[in-house]
ROPASE-52881 format. One record per residue (C-alpha): residue number from 1; x, z, y. Coordinates in Angstrom, 1 decimal. Layout:
BEGIN
+-----+--------+--------+--------+
!   k !     px !     pz !     py !
+-----+--------+--------+--------+
! NUM !      X !      Z !      Y !
...
+-----+--------+--------+--------+
END
This chain:
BEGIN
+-----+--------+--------+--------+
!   k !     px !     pz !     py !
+-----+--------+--------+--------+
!   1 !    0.0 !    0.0 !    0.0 !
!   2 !    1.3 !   -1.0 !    3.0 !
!   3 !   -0.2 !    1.2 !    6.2 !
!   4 !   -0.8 !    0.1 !    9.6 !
!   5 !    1.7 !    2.9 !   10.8 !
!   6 !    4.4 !    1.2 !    8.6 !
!   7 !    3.8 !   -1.8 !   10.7 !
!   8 !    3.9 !    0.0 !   14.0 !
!   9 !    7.0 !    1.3 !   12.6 !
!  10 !    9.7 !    0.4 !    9.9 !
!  11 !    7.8 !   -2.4 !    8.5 !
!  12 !    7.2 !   -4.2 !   12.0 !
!  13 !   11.0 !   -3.6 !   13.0 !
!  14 !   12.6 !   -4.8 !    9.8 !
!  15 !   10.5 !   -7.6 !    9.9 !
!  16 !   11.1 !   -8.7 !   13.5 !
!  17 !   14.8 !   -7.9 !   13.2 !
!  18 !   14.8 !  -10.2 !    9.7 !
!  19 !   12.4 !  -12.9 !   11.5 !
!  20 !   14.6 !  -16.0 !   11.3 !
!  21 !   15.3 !  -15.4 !    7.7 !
!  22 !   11.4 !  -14.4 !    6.9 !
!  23 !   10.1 !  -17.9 !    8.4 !
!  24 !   12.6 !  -19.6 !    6.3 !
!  25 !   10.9 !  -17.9 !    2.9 !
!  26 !    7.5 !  -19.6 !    4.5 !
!  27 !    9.2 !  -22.7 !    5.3 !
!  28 !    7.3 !  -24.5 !    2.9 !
!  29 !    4.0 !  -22.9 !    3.0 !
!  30 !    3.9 !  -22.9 !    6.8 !
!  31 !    4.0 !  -26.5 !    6.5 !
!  32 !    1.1 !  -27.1 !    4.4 !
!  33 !   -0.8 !  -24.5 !    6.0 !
!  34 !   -0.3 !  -26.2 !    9.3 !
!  35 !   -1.2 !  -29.4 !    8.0 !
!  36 !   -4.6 !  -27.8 !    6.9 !
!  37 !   -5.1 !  -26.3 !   10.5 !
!  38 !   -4.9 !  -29.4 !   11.9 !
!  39 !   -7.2 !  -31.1 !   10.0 !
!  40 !   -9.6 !  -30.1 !   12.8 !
!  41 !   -9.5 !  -30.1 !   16.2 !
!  42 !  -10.0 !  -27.0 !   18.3 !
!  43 !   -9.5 !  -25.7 !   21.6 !
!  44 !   -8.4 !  -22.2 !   21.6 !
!  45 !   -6.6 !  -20.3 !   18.5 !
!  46 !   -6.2 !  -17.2 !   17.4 !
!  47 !   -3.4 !  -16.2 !   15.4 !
!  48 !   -4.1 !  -13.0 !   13.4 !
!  49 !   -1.3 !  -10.7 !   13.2 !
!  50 !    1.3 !  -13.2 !   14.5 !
!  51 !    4.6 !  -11.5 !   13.9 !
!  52 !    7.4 !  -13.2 !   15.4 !
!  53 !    5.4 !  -16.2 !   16.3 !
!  54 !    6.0 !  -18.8 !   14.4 !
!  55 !    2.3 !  -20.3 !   13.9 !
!  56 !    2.0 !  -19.4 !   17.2 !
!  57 !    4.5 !  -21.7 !   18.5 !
!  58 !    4.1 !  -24.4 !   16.1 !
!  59 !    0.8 !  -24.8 !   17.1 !
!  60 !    1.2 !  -24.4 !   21.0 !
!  61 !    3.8 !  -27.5 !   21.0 !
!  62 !    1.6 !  -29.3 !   18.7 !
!  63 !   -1.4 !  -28.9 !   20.4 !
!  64 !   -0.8 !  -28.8 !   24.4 !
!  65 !   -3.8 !  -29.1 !   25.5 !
!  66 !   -5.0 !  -26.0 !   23.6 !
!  67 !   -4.8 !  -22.1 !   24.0 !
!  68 !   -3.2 !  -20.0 !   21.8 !
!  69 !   -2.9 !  -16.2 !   21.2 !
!  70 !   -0.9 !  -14.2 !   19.3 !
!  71 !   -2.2 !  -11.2 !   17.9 !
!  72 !    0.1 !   -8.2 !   16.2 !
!  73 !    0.2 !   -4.4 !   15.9 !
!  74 !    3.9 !   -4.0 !   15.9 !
!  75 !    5.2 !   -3.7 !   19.3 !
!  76 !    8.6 !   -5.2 !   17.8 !
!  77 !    7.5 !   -8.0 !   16.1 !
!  78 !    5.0 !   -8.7 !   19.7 !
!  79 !    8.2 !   -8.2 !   21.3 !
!  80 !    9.8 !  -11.1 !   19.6 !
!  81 !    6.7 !  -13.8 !   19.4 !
!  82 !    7.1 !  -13.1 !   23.2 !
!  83 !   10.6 !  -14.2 !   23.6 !
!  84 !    9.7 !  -16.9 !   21.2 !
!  85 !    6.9 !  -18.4 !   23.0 !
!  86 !    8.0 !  -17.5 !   26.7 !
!  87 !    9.0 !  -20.9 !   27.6 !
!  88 !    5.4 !  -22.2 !   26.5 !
!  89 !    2.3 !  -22.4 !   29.1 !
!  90 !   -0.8 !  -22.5 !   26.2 !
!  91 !    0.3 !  -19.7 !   24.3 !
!  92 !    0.0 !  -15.5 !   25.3 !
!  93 !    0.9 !  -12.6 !   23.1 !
!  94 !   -0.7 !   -9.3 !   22.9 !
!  95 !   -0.1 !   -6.1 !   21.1 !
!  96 !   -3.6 !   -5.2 !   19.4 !
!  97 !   -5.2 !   -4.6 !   15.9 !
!  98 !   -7.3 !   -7.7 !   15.1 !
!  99 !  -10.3 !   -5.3 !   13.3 !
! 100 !  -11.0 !   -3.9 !   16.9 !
! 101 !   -9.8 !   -7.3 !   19.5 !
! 102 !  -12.4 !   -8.0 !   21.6 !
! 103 !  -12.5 !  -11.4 !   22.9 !
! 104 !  -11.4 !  -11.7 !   27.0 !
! 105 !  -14.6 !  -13.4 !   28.1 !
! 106 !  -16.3 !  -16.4 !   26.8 !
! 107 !  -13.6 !  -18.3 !   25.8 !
! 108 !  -13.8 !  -17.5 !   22.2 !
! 109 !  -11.4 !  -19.2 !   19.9 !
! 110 !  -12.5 !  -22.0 !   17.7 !
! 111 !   -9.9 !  -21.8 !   15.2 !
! 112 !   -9.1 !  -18.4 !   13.7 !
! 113 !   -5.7 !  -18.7 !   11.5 !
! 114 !   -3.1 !  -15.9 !    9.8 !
! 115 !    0.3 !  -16.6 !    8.4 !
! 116 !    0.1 !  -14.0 !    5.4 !
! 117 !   -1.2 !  -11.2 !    8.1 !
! 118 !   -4.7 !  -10.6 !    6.9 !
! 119 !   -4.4 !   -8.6 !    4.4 !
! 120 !   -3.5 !   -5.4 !    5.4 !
! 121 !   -6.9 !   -3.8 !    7.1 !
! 122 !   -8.2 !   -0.8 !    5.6 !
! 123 !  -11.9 !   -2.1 !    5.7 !
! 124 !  -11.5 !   -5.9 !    5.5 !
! 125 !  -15.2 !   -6.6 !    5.2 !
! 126 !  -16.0 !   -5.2 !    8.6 !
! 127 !  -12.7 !   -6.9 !   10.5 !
! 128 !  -13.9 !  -10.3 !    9.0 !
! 129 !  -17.3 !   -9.3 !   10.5 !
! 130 !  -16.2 !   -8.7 !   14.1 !
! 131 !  -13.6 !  -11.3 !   14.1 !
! 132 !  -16.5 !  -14.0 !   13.2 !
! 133 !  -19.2 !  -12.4 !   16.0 !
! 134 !  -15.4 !  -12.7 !   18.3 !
! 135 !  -15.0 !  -15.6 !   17.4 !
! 136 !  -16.7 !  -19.5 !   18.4 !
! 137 !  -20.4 !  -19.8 !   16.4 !
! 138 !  -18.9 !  -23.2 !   15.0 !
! 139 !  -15.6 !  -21.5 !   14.3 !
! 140 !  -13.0 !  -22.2 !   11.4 !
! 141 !  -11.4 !  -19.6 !    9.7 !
! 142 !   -7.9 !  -20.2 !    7.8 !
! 143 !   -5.1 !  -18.1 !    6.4 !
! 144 !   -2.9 !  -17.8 !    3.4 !
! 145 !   -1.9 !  -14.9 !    1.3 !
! 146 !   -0.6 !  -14.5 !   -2.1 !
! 147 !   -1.9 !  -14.9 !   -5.3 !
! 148 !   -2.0 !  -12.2 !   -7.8 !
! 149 !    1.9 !  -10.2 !   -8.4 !
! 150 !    1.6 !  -11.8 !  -11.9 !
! 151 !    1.5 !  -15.6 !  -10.4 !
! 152 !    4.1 !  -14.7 !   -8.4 !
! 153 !    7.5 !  -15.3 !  -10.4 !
! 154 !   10.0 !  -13.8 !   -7.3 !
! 155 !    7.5 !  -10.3 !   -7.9 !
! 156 !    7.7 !  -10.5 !  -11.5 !
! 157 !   11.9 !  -10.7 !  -11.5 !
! 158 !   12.1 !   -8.3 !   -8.5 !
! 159 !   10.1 !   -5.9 !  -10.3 !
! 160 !   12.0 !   -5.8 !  -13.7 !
! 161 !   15.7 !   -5.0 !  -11.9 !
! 162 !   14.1 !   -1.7 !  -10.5 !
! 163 !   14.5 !    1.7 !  -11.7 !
! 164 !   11.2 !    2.6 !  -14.1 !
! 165 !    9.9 !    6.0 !  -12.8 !
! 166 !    7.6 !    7.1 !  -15.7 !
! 167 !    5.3 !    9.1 !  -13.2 !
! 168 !    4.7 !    5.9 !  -11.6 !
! 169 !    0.5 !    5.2 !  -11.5 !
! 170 !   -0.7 !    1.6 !  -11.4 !
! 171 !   -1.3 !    0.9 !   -7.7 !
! 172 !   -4.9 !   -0.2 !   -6.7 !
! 173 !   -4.5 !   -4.0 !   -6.1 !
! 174 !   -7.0 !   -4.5 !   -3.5 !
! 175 !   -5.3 !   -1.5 !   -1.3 !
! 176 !   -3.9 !   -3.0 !    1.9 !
! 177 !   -0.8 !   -4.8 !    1.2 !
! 178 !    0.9 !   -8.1 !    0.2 !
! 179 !   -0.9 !   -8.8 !   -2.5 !
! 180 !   -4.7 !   -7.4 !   -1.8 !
! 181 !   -5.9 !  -11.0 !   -1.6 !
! 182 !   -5.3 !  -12.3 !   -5.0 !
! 183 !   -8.4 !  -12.3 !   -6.2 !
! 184 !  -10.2 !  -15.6 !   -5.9 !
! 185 !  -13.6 !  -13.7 !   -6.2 !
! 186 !  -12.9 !  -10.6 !   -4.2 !
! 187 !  -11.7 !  -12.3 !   -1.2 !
! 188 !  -14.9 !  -14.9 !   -1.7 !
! 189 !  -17.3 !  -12.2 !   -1.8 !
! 190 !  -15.8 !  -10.2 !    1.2 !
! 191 !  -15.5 !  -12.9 !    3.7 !
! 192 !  -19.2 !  -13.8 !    2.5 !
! 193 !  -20.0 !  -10.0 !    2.8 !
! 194 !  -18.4 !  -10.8 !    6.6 !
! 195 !  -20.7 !  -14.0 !    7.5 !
! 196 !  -18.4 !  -16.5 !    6.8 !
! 197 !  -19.1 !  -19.6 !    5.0 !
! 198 !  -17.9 !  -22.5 !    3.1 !
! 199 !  -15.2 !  -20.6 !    1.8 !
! 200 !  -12.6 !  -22.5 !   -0.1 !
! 201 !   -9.2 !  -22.0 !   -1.5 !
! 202 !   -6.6 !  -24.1 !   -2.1 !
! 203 !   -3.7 !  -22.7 !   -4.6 !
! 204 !   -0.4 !  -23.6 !   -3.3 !
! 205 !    2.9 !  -23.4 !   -5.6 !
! 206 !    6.3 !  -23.3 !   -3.5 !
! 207 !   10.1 !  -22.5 !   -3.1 !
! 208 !   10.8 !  -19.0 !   -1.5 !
! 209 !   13.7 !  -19.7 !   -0.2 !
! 210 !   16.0 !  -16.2 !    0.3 !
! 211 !   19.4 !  -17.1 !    0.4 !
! 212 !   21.4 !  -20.3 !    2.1 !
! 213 !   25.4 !  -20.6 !    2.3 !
! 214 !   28.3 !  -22.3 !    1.3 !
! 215 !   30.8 !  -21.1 !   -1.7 !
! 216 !   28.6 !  -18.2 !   -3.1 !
! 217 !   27.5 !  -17.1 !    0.5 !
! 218 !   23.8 !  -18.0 !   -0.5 !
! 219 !   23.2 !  -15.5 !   -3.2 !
! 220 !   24.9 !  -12.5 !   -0.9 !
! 221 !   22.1 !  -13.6 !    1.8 !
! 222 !   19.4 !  -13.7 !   -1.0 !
! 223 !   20.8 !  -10.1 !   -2.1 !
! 224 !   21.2 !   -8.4 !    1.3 !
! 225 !   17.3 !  -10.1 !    2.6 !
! 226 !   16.0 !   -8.7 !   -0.3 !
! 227 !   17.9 !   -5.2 !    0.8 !
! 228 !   16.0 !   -5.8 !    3.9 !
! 229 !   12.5 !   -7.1 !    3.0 !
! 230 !    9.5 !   -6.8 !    0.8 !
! 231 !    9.1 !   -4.3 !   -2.3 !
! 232 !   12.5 !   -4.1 !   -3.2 !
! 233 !   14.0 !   -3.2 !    0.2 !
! 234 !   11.7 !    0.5 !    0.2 !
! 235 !   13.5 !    1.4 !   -3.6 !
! 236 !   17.0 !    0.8 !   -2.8 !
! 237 !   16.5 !    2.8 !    0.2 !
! 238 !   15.7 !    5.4 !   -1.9 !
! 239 !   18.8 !    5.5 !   -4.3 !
! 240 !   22.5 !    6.5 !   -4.3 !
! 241 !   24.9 !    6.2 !   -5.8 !
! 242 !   26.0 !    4.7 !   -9.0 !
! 243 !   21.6 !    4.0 !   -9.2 !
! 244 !   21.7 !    1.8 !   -6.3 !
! 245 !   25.0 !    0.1 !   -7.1 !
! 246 !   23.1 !   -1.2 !  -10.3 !
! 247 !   20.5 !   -2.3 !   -8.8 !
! 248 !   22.5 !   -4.3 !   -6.3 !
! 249 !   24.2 !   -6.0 !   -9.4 !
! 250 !   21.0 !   -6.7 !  -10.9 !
! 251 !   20.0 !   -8.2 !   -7.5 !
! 252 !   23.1 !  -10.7 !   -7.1 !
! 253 !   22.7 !  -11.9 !  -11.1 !
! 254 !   18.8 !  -12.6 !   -9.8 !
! 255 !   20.3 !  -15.1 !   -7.0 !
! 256 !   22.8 !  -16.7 !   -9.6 !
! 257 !   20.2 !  -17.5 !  -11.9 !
! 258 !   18.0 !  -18.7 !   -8.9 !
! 259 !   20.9 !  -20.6 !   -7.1 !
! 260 !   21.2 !  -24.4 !   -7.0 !
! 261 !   23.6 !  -25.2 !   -4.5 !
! 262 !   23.7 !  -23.7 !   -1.5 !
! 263 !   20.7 !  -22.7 !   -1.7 !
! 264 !   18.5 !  -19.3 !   -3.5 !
! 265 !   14.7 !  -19.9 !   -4.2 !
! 266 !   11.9 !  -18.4 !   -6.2 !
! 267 !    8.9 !  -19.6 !   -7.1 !
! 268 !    5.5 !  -18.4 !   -5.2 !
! 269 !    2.4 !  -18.3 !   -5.5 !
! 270 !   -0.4 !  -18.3 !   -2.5 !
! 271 !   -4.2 !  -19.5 !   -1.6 !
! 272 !   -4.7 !  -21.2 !    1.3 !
! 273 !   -8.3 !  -20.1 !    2.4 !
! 274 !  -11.0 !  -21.8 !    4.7 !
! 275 !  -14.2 !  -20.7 !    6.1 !
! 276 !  -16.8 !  -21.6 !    8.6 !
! 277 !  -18.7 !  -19.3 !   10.8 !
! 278 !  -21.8 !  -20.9 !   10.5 !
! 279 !  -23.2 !  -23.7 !    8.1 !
+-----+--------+--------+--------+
END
């Protein structure tokens, strides 16, 4: 579970400190989730906890003659989407939680859209609900997030190089967090729950890439991003010793076995899902 504090805190500065090397992991999943986005035309976006910005900007230089905001409840990762999108006229960021943004007059966005940020709200139901009576009546509605942990190959082989704990409980896959939107049903019947509607999902297959460098370098920045992101990073901050040191090995032999080239990817899994807020 992954807690909005963690975002306003640890979470939201590792990840705006690590933001070059966390848009590269999309790189390929941005793409096709911009494609989809821009399948329709719009007038004023929303981008639902933004981090550093990089739908944000995409979209602004693709579409000029559109607004954009940027919405995020990390101050850090605001602070970065801001320096990001400075030199850019159509696009604003604020600092807010996207359960309780109110729209600034009647300019409400026609496009709604989320890089992997949706998934985190304690009571998504009701933040689907007020974004859609935020948003546009003939509103669209698109995001991705991942697919279940065991679709997901990079959480499988993470997962096996960490330290069993044997008082460890099953965690609740729909509690906020990376992967509480991996079930095709759930999320259909929540967003219908919300008033959304012709909700679709498109399963999407790509390279994560972690790790790029010449003469080895690449698996050393696959080990040290996963030091610094995701569910790995939170165990190895939690061991010493000769513990972590194995871990670290077990890390490195994971990018070798994942390395071709210069370059360190694992595969992912994620839905790209689309809604309308009316019929």
């Amino acid at each position: 579970m992954t807690t909005a504090n963690e975002w306003q805190d640890r979470v939201g500065e590792s990840w705006a400190r690590e933001w070059q090397r966390t848009d590269r992991s999309f790189r390929e999943l941005t793409g096709q989730l911009l494609d989809t986005v821009q399948a329709e035309p719009y007038r004023s976006a929303l981008d639902i906890g933004c981090g550093a910005g990089e739908l944000t900007v995409s979209l602004a230089k693709a579409n000029p003659s559109a607004a954009h905001l940027g919405l995020d409840i990390s101050e850090d990762l605001a602070a970065a989407a801001r320096e990001r999108t400075a030199a850019l006229p159509n696009a604003t960021i604020q600092l807010g939680d996207a359960a309780s943004w109110n729209c600034d007059g009647n300019d409400r966005p026609d496009l709604l859209v989320s890089r992997h940020g949706v998934m985190f709200f304690p009571d998504p139901t009701s933040a689907f609900a007020h974004l859609r009576k935020q948003a546009d009546p003939q509103a669209h509605l698109t995001f991705s997030c991942f697919r279940q942990p065991s679709e997901n190959v990079w959480v499988r082989e993470l997962a096996s190089l960490m330290p069993k704990s044997p008082e460890a409980q099953a965690p609740d896959p729909r509690a906020p967090g990376p992967f509480a939107f991996g079930e095709k049903d759930y999320v259909a019947d929540l967003l219908g729950k919300a008033g959304w509607r012709n909700i679709d999902f498109i399963p999407v297959d790509y390279a994560m890439v972690v790790g790029e460098g010449e003469d080895g370098d690449a698996v050393a920045d696959a080990t040290s991003y996963f030091r610094a992101i995701g569910p790995a990073a939170r165990v190895i901050s939690e061991l010493d010793g000769a513990a972590r040191e194995e871990v670290l090995q077990r890390l490195f032999g994971m990018g070798e076995r994942h390395r071709t080239g210069n370059t360190v990817s694992l595969p992912a899994a994620c839905w790209i899902v689309t809604a309308t807020a009316s019929d």
